[in-house]
Structure formats: structure tokens, C-alpha cells
C-alpha positions as CSV (number, residue, x, y, z in Angstrom):
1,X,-60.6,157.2,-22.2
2,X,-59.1,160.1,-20.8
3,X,-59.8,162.0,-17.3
4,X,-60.0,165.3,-19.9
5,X,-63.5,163.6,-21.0
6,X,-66.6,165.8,-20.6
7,X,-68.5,164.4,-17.6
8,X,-71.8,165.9,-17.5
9,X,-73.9,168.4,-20.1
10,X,-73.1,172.3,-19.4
11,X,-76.9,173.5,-20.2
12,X,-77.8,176.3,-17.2
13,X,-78.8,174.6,-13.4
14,X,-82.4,173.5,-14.1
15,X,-83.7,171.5,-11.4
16,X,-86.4,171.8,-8.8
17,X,-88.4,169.8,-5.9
18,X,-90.8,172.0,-4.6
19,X,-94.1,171.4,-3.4
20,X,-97.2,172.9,-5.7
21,X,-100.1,173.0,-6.6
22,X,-102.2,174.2,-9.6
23,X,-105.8,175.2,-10.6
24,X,-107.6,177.0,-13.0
25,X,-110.7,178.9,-13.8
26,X,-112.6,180.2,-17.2
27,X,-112.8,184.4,-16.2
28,X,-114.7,185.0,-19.6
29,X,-117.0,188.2,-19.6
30,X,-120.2,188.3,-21.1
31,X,-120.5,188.9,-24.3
32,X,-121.6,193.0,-24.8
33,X,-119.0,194.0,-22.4
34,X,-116.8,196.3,-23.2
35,X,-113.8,194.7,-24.4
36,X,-111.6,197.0,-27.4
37,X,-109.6,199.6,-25.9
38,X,-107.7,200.4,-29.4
39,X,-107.7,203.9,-29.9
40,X,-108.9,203.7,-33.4
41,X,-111.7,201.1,-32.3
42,X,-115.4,202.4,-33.7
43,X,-116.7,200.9,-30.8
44,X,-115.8,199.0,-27.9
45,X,-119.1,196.7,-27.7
46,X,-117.8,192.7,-27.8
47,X,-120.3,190.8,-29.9
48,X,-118.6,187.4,-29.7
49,X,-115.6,185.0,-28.6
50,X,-112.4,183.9,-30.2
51,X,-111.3,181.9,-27.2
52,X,-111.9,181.8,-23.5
53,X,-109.7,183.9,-21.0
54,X,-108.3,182.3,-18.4
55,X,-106.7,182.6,-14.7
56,X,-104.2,179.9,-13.8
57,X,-102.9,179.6,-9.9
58,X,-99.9,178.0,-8.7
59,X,-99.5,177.5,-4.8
60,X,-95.7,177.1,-4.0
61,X,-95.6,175.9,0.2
62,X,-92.8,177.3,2.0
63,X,-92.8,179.2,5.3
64,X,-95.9,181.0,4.2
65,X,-97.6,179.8,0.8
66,X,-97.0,181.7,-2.3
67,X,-98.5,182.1,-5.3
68,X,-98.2,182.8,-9.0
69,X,-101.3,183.5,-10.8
70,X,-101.6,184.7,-14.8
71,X,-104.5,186.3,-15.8
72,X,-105.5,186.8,-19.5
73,X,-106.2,190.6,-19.1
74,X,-104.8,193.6,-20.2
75,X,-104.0,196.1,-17.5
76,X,-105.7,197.2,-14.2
77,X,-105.5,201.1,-14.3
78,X,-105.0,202.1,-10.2
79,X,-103.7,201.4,-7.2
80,X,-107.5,201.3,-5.9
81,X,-108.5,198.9,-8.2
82,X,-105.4,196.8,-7.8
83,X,-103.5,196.6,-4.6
84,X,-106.8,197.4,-2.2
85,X,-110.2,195.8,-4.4
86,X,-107.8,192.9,-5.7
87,X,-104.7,191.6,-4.3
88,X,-105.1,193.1,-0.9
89,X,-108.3,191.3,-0.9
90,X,-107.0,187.8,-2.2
91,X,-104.2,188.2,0.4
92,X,-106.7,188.6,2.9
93,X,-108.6,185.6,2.2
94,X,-105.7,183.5,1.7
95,X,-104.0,184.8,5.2
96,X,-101.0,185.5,3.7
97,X,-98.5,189.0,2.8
98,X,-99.1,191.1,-0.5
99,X,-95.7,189.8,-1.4
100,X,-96.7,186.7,-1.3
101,X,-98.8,186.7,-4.4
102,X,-97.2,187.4,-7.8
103,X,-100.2,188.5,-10.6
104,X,-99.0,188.2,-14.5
105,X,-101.0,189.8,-17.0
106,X,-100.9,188.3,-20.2
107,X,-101.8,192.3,-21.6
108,X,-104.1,191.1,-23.9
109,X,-106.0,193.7,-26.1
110,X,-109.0,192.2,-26.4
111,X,-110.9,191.7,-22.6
112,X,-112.4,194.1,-20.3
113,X,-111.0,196.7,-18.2
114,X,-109.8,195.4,-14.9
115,X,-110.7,198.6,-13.5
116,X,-113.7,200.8,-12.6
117,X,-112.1,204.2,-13.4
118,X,-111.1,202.6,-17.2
119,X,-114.5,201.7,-17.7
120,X,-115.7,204.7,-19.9
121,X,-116.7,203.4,-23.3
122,X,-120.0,201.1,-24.2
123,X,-120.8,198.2,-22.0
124,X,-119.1,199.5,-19.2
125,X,-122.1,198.7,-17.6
126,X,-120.9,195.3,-17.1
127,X,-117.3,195.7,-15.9
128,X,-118.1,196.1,-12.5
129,X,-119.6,192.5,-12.2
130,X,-116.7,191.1,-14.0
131,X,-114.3,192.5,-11.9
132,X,-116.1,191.1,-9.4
133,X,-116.0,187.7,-10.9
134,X,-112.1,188.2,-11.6
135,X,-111.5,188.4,-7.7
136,X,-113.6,186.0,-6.4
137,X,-112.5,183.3,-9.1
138,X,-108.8,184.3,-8.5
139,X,-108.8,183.3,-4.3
140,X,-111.0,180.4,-5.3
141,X,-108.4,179.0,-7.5
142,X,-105.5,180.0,-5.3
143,X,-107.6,177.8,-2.5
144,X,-107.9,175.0,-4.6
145,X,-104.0,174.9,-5.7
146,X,-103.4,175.5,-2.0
147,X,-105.5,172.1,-1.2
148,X,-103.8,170.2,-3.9
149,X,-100.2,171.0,-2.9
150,X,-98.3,167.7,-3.4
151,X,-94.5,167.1,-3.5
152,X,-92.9,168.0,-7.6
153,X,-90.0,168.1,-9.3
154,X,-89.8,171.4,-12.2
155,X,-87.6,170.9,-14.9
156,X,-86.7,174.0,-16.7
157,X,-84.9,174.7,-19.7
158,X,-84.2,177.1,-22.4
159,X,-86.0,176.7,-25.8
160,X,-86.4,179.4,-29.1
161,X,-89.5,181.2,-30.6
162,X,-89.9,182.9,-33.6
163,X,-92.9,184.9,-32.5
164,X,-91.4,188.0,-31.3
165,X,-90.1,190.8,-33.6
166,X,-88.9,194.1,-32.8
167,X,-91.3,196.7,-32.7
168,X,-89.6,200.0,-33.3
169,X,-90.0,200.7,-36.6
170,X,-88.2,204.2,-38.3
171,X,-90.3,206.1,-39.9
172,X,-88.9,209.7,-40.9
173,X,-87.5,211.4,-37.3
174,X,-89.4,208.9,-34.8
175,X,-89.9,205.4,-34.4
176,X,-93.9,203.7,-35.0
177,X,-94.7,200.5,-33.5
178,X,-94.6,198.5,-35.9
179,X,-92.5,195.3,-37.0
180,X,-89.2,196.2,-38.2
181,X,-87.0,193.2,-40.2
182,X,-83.7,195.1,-39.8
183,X,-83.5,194.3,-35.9
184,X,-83.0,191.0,-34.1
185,X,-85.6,190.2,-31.1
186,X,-84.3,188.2,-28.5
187,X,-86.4,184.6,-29.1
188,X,-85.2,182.7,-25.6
189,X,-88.3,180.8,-24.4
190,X,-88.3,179.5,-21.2
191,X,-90.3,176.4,-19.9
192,X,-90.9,174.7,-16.5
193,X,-92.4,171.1,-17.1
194,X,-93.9,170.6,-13.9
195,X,-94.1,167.0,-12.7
196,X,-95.4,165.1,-9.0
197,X,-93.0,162.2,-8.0
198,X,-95.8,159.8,-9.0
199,X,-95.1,161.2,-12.6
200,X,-98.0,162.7,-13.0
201,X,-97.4,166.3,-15.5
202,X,-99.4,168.7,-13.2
203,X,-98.8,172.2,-14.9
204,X,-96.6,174.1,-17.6
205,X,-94.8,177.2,-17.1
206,X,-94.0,179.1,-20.1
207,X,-92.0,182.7,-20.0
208,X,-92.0,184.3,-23.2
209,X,-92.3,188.6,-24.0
210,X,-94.6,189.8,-26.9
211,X,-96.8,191.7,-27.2
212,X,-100.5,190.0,-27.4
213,X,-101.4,192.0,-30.2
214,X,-102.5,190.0,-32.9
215,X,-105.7,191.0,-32.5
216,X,-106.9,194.6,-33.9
217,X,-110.0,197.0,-33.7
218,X,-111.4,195.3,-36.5
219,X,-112.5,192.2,-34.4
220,X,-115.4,192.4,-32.0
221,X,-114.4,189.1,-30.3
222,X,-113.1,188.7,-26.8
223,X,-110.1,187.4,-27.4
224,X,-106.7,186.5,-25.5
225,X,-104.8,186.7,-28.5
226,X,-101.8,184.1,-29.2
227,X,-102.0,182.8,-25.8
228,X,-105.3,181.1,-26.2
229,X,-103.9,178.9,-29.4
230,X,-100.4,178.0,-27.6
231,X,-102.4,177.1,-24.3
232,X,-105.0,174.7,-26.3
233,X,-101.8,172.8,-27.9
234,X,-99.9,172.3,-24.5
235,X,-102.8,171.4,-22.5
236,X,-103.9,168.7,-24.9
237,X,-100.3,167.5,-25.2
238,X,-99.9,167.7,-21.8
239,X,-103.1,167.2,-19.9
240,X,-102.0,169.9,-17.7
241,X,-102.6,173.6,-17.3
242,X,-100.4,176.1,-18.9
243,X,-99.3,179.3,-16.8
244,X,-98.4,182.2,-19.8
245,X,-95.7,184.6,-18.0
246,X,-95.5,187.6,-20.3
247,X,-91.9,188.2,-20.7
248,X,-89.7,191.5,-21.7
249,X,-92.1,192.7,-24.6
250,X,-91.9,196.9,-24.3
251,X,-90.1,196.5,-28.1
252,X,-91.5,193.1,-29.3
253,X,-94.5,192.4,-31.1
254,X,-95.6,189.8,-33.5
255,X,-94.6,190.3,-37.2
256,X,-98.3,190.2,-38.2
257,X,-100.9,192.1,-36.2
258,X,-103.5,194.2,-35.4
259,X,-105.4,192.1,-37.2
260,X,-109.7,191.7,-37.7
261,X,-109.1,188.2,-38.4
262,X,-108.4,186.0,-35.6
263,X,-106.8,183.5,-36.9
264,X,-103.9,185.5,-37.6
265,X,-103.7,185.4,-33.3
266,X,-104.2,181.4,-33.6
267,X,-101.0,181.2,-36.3
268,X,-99.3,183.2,-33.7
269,X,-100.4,181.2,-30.9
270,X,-99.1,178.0,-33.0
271,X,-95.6,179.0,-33.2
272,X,-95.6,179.8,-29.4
273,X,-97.1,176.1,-28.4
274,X,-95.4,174.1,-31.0
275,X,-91.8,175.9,-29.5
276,X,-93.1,175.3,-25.9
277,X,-93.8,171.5,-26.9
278,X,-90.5,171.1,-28.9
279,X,-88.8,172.6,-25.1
280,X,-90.3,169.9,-23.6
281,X,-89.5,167.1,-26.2
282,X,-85.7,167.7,-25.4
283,X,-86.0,167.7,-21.9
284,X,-84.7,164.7,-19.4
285,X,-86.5,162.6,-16.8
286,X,-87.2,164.6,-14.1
287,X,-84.6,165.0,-11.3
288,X,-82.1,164.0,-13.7
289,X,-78.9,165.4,-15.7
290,X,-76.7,164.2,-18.6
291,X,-73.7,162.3,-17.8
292,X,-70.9,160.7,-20.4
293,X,-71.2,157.1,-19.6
294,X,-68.4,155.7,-21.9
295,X,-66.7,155.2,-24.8
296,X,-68.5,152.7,-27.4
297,X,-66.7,151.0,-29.9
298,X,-68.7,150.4,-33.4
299,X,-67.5,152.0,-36.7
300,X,-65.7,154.5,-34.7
301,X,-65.8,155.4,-30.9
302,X,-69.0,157.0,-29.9
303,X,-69.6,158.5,-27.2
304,X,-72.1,157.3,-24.9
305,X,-74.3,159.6,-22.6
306,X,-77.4,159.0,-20.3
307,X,-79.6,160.3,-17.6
308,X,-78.4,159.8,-14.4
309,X,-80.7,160.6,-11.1
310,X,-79.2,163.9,-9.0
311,X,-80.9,165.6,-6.2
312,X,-82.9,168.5,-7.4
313,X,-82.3,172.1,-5.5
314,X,-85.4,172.6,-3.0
315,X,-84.8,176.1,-2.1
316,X,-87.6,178.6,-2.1
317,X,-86.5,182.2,-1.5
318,X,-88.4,185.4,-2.1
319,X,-87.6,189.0,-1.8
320,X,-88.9,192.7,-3.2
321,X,-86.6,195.0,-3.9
322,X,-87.9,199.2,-4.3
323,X,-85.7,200.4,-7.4
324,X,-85.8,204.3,-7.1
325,X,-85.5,205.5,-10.6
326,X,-85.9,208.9,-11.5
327,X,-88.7,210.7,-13.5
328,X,-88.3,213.2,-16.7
329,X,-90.0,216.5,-16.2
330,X,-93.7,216.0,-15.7
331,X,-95.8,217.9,-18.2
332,X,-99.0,219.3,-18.3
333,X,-102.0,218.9,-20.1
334,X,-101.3,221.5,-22.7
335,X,-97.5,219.8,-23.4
336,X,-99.5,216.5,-23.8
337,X,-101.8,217.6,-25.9
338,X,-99.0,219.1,-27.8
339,X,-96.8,215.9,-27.8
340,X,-99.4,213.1,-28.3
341,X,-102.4,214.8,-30.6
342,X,-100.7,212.8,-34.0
343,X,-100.5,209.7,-32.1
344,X,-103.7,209.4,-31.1
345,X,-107.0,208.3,-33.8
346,X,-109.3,210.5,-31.7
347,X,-110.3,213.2,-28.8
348,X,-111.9,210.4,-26.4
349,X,-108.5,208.8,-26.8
350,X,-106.2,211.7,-25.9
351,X,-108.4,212.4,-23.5
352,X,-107.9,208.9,-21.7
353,X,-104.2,209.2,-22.5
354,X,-103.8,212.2,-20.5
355,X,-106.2,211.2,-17.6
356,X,-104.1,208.2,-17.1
357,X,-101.1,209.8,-17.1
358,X,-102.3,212.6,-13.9
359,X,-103.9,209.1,-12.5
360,X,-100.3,207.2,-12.7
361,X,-98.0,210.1,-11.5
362,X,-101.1,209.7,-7.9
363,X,-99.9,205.8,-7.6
364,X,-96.3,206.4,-8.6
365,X,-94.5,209.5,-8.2
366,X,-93.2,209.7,-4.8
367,X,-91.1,213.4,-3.7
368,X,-87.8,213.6,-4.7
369,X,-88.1,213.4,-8.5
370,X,-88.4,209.7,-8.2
371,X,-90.3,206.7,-8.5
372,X,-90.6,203.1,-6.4
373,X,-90.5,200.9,-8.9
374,X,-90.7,197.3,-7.0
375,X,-88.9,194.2,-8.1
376,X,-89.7,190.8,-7.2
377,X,-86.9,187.8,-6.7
378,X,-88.1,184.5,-6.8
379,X,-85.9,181.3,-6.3
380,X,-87.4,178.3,-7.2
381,X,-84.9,175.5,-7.2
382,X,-82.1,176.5,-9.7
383,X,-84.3,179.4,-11.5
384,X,-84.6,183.0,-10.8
385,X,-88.1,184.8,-10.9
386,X,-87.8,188.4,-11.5
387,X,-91.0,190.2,-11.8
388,X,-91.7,193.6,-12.2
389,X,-95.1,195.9,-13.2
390,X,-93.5,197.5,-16.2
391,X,-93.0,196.8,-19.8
392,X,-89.0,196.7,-20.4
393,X,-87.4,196.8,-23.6
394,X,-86.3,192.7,-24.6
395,X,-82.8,193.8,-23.8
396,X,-83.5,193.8,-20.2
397,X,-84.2,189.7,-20.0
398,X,-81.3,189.5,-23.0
399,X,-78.3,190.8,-20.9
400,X,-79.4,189.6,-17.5
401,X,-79.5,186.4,-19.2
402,X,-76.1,187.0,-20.4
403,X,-74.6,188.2,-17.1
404,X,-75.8,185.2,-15.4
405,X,-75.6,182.0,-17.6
406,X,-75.5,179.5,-14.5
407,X,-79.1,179.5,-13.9
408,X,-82.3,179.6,-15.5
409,X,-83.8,183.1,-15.3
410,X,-87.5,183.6,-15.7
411,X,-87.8,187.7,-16.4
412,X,-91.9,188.8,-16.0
413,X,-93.1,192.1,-16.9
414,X,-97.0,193.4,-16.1
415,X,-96.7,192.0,-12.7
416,X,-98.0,193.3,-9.9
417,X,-99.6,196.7,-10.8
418,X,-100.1,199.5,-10.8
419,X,-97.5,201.7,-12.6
420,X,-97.6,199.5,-15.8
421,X,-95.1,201.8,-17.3
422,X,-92.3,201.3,-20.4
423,X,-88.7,200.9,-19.2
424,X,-87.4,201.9,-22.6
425,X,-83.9,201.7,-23.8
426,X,-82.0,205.4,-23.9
427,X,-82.1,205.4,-27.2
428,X,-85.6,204.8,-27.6
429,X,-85.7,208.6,-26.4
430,X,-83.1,210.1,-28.7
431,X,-86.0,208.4,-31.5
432,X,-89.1,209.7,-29.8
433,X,-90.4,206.2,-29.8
434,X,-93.9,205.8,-28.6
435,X,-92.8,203.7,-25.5
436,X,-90.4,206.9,-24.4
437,X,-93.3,209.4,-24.7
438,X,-95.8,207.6,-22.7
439,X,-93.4,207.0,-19.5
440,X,-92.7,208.5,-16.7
441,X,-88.4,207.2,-16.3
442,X,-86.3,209.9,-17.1
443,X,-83.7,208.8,-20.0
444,X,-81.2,206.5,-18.2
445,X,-84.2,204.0,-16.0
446,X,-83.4,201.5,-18.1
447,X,-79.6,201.1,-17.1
448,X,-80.3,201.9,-13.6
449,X,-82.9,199.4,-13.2
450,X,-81.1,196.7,-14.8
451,X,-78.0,197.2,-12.5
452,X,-80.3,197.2,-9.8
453,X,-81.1,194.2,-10.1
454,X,-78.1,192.7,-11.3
455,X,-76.9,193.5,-8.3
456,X,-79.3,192.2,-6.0
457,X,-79.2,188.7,-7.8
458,X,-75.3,189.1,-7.2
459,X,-76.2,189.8,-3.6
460,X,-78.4,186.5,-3.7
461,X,-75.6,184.4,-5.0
462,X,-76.9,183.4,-7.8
């Protein structure tokens, strides 16, 4: 042996001991409600259910408890709707800040509005009790994680998934959404196993970005897509709850989709769970690393490596950061009409379009020719949360990932709404892509925002 001998493995930091919690609820809406926003949707009536939609709650203690909660829903449409009837109430009843609750939203395509003001096509009669239900179940659960809180050790590690394709497809002078094979998605998965001291597997945290679109107009079903089929295979593995945290998907969709039959969603779903439970397989005993041990002499000297017990990093830190990013010019209705008419399958659709589009500039334009877009910076143990309410192009995650390949980093989009707007690539404008037409970020967001916050996870030493 030689003192030039590897000594331990070089995978990214991945340990934590943090005290948690976890609960989770069944949030599925009755059937008849209005549940199929597609554009080209003949109606928007559900008549049935794939799978059930779930919220998932995980209480973190630290100065003042936080929380992460995923919800299998689409979108909430308003700062009303959101930040007041929702998470300012939630916040309320838990006695803690507005920053101290993270929601994901898995953006499936198939559940009811999550807002009043989106509530306009048939069985809209019965959103308003469902979001009703969506509240009240969310603080219960957060209450119940809260009262479970017990000390755990979160082991997280890269894995790979073959779900996710690019999206931008070129069709004559403009990009459709569509699956293109010539492009290369980014397919990092990331996983937190979740464990109490007494060994006990008390939740799964899986980070992933595509687009929960399996599931097209053609289905009635409630449905949350892929999500529902990867939950039921790590839950049963596991015994646990799963938490889905929809990753970087404003270019990534499945390769097959918008789909009648649902069990193109569950195919989907399979190769999500079975990579989460491979990521898992390969993972060590928590609160451990691998060390080289020695040199064993058989046919040949092999090399001998084994767990060996470390302390696992207990720091919780959390921080928002306001990205101001500037706006293109903001059009009127005409110029909409004009820009979007061949995009959309029919009037009641453009119509919605360009309501939301008056209703977003209300909750998001600030003077200035800019917009707050607000970041959140989680560190648990030796990961990095980064959550924001957009939809960023996969190249976001991919080069923060590359910038900063010490520690695990966790990168959420559709958190914390409103302003669920696409961070697009510039080059997704010089194609006219869908995702560029239906922002708000003026050419260039994309680069701004991702320096912005490569600079405040410099500034966090990380």
C-alpha cells in the first residue's frame, strides 16, 4: 500500500441529521368537477379516476418549523387565491412566516383549478369546495408532521431517469412542444431516503423536472399523471410516503403523451419509481461514507472498501432571495390575439390565455420594467434547495449542477405561486418557441436568473 491510495468515495456531500416529520392526505375531488384544462378538451367534466391526488408535508424543526409540502395540482392562477386564501392562511394556523412554508406543485394536467378566478368551464360549481378541502387538509397534515417530528438522518444521492425528453420540437420557423430525439434532456434524479435513528424509513424525497403530461384531453379521469404510478412503487417498497418535487421541466416532457389512455401515464410513472428505487438500492447505511479499507490478496490484489460511520451535517439554513429580471414589452390584446390565434384549438381558450396574461402582469409586474421573481435557498445538511414559482428550461438545474459539484442540489420549479411563468433559454426566443411567447422575461432572464443565484449559493458557501 501506498499513502497515494484513494481513501474515501468522491460522490457529492450527501448527508443529513435533521429532525422531521411527515404526513399525508388523499385531496381527490369529486368526481364531475372540472378537471381538463387542455385547450382542445371537448369538455372539462371528470367522469372518473385514474389515481388519487395527493398532498405530502414535511415538518423540518429549526428556530421556527418549516415545511415542504407537494401537492398534485396544476397551478393556482393569483396572488388572491394563493398567497392570501392559501399559504397566508396555513402560515397563520401553523404560527409561523410565509417563508417558512415551501408548496411544490406536481403541475399535473388532469385535477381542478386551484383557483376561483380559473374556474370557468363545466363543474366549476365544485371547485370552490375543493379548494376549500385543499387548505384545510394541507395545515392539517403540516400539524400532524409537526407532532411527529423525531430525530433523522437523509441520505441523498444522484441517480438517472429516462423519463424526460426535450420538448422543443422544429417545425418549419418555430419550435412546437413536442418530443424531439435530436436533443439530450438532462436525466439527473435526485433522492433523499429519509431514515429515524431507530431505522425506521419515514419518507422519500424525489426531485425530478417533466412535465406531467402523459395524460391528454382524451381522458375524462382525474388523474396525477406519472407521479401517481412512481409514488405507488416507492411507497410499497418503502412503506413510507413519497414527496414528488417537480424539477427544471419548462423544455422536458415525456417522449409519449398527451395521451386518452392512462396507462401510457402509469409506463411513465414506472420508469420514474423503478430509477427512484434503483437510487436507493445503491445507497449506504445511513450516516455513513465509503472508505478503502485495505488491500486483499486473492488472485490479484483487490481492493477492499466499506461503510464507515461519519457525523452527518445538521445545519438548517433558509433564505429568499428577490431576482429582479426584466420584462419584454407588454402587449395588448389585439398583439395577442395576433401572436397566439394558431396556437390556440378555440375562442374560450384565447380568451383565457389573454385574461391570464392582464391577471399575471397585476401579481407580477412591479414599475421599472421589471419583475420580483423570488428564490428560495434551502440547506438541509449537505443539500441545497432552490425553489422558485417558474418553469425554467432543464439547463438551469444542468449548469448549476455543474458549477457546484460538492453538494447535492435539489432545483424545484412551480413553487410558491403566483407568477408560474417560463424562464426560457435565449434561444428559445430567436425560435418563437411556445414557452417564449407566453412569458413575461424579456430575452436574457434566463442568464440573469441563473447568475443570480449562482451567486447567492457562492455567497452561502456552498
Amino acid at each position: 500500500m501506498t499513502s497515494a491510495r484513494p481513501l474515501v468515495d468522491h460522490e457529492p456531500s450527501s448527508l443529513a441529521r435533521l429532525s422531521v416529520g411527515v404526513a399525508q392526505a388523499d385531496i381527490t375531488p369529486p368526481v364531475g368537477i372540472s378537471s381538463n384544462p387542455w385547450g382542445k378538451s371537448t369538455s372539462a367534466i371528470s367522469t372518473g379516476v385514474h389515481r388519487p391526488l395527493m398532498a405530502v408535508a414535511l415538518c423540518i424543526r429549526g428556530e421556527s418549523d418549516k415545511f415542504i409540502v407537494t401537492l398534485d395540482l396544476g397551478w393556482i392562477g393569483c396572488h388572491e387565491c394563493d398567497v392570501v386564501k392559501f399559504r397566508g392562511r396555513v402560515v397563520k394556523e401553523l404560527g409561523i412566516g410565509i417563508d417558512d412554508l415551501l408548496v411544490n406543485l406536481s403541475q399535473t394536467h388532469k385535477g381542478p383549478p386551484m383557483c376561483v378566478h380559473e374556474a370557468l368551464r363545466e363543474g366549476k360549481e365544485l371547485v370552490p369546495d375543493f379548494i376549500e378541502k385543499v387548505i384545510s387538509t394541507v395545515a392539517e397534515i403540516c400539524k400532524k408532521a409537526r407532532s411527529g417530528v423525531a430525530l433523522a438522518d437523509i441520505t441523498w444521492a444522484y441517480g438517472k431517469c429516462d423519463l424526460g425528453t426535450v420538448r422543443d420540437l422544429p417545425i418549419g420557423d418555430t419550435d412546437v412542444v413536442g418530443y424531439n430525439p435530436e436533443l439530450k434532456p438532462d436525466d439527473t434524479l435526485v433522492v433523499g431516503r429519509v431514515r429515524e435513528l431507530s431505522g425506521k424509513h419515514v419518507a422519500t424525497l424525489v426531485n425530478f423536472g417533466c412535465h406531467p403530461t402523459s395524460v391528454g384531453w382524451d381522458s375524462p379521469l382525474i388523474s396525477p399523471d406519472y407521479i401517481g404510478r412512481a409514488r405507488e412503487l416507492v411507497e410499497n417498497e418503502t412503506g413510507a410516503p413519497m414527496l414528488f418535487l417537480l424539477g427544471a421541466c419548462g423544455n422536458v416532457a415525456p417522449r409519449r403523451q398527451y395521451s386518452g389512455d392512462v396507462s401510457i401515464a402509469d409506463s411513465n410513472g414506472e420508469m420514474l419509481g423503478y430509477s427512484t428505487l434503483a437510487t436507493l438500492s445503491r445507497m449506504l447505511p445511513p450516516a455513513t461514507e465509503l472508505a478503502f479499507t485495505e488491500v486483499i490478496k486473492s488472485g490479484s490484489n483487490l481492493a477492499g472498501w466499506e461503510p464507515r460511520s461519519v457525523i452527518p451535517n445538521s445545519t438548517l439554513i433558509t433564505t429568499r432571495v428577490d431576482a429582479l429580471l426584466k420584462h419584454k414589452e407588454l402587449l395588448d390584446e389585439n398583439q395577442m390575439r395576433k401572436l397566439w390565434t394558431t396556437m390556440t384549438a378555440t375562442e374560450e381558450f384565447l380568451k383565457f390565455r389573454i385574461r391570464k396574461q392582464f391577471e399575471m402582469r397585476i401579481d407580477y409586474v412591479k414599475p421599472g420594467g421589471v419583475v420580483h421573481h423570488p428564490v428560495w435557498f434551502w440547506q438541509l445538511g449537505d443539500a441545497l434547495v432552490i425553489a422558485h414559482c417558474g418553469e425554467a428550461y432543464l439547463e438551469m438545474a444542468q449548469e448549476l449542477r455543474r458549477r457546484h459539484v460538492k453538494r447535492v442540489i435539489l432545483f424545484l420549479d412551480m413553487t410558491n405561486g403566483p407568477g408560474y411563468i417560463y424562464v426560457p433559454t435565449r434561444s428559445a426566443y430567436e425560435r418563437n418557441a411556445y414557452q417564449s411567447s407566453q412569458t413575461l422575461l424579456a430575452p436574457g432572464g434566463f442568464e440573469d436568473l441563473l447568475e443570480i443565484i449562482d451567486q447567492q449559493i457562492v455567497k452561502l458557501g456552498f
